[in-house]
N, C-alpha and C positions, 0 to 999 in steps of 0.2 A: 445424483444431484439432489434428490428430493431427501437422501436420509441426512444430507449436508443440511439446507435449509431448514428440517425437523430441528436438529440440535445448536443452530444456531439462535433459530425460534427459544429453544427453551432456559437456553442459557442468556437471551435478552432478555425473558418473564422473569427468571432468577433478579437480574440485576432490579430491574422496577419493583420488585417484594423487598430483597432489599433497604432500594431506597423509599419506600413507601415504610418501613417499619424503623428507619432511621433518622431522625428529623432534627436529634439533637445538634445542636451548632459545635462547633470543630475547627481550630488553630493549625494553618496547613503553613510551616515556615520551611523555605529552600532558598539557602546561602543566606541575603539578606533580606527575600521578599518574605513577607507574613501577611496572612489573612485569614479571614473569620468568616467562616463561611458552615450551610449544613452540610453532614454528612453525608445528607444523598446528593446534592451540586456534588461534592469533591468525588463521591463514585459514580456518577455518574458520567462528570465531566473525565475521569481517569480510563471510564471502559472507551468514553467516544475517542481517548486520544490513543488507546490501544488499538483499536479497531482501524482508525486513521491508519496509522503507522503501518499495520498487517495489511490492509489496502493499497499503502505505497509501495511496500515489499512487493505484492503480488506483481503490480502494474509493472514493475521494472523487471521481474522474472518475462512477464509475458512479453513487454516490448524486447526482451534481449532473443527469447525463442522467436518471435519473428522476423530480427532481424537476421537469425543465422537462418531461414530458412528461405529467405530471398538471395537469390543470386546476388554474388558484384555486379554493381553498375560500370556500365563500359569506361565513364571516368574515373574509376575508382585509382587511388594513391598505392594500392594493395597489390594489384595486379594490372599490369598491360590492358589499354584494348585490345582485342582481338583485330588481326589483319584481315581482309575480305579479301575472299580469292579474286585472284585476277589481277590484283594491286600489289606494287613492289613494295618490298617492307621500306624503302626510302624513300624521301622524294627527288 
């Protein structure tokens, strides 16, 4: 985890040199929108939507391995509830 957080670390200090050495203003058009903006907004604003993105990826890995790692609930559409001994499977 810690060599994780090293290289995430250094690859954030990359981004801020970067845009710290890039100031110049820059024409970002897609489809029809355009705008004028610096070069470090547009990379910076491009790492945070990557980042975003890789984030949402994660979250929805990790809520799928949780949820296979819970049991069905007794309602579930999937499977039966389970009958309790002692009680006829009808009524």
């Amino acid at each position: 985890m810690q060599f994780v957080f090293f290289i995430v670390i250094l690859l954030l200090l990359a981004v801020a040199i970067f845009a710290f050495q890039n100031p110049d203003p820059v024409t970002v058009r897609f489809l029809v929108w355009r705008t004028s903006s610096s070069l470090a907004i547009v990379g910076l604003a491009a790492t945070a939507g990557g980042a975003l993105m890789a984030g949402l990826v994660g979250f929805a890995a990790r809520i799928r391995r949780w949820r296979r790692g819970r049991p069905p609930s007794a309602g579930s559409a999937d499977q039966p509830a389970p009958a309790t001994p002692g009680t006829p499977d009808r009524p």
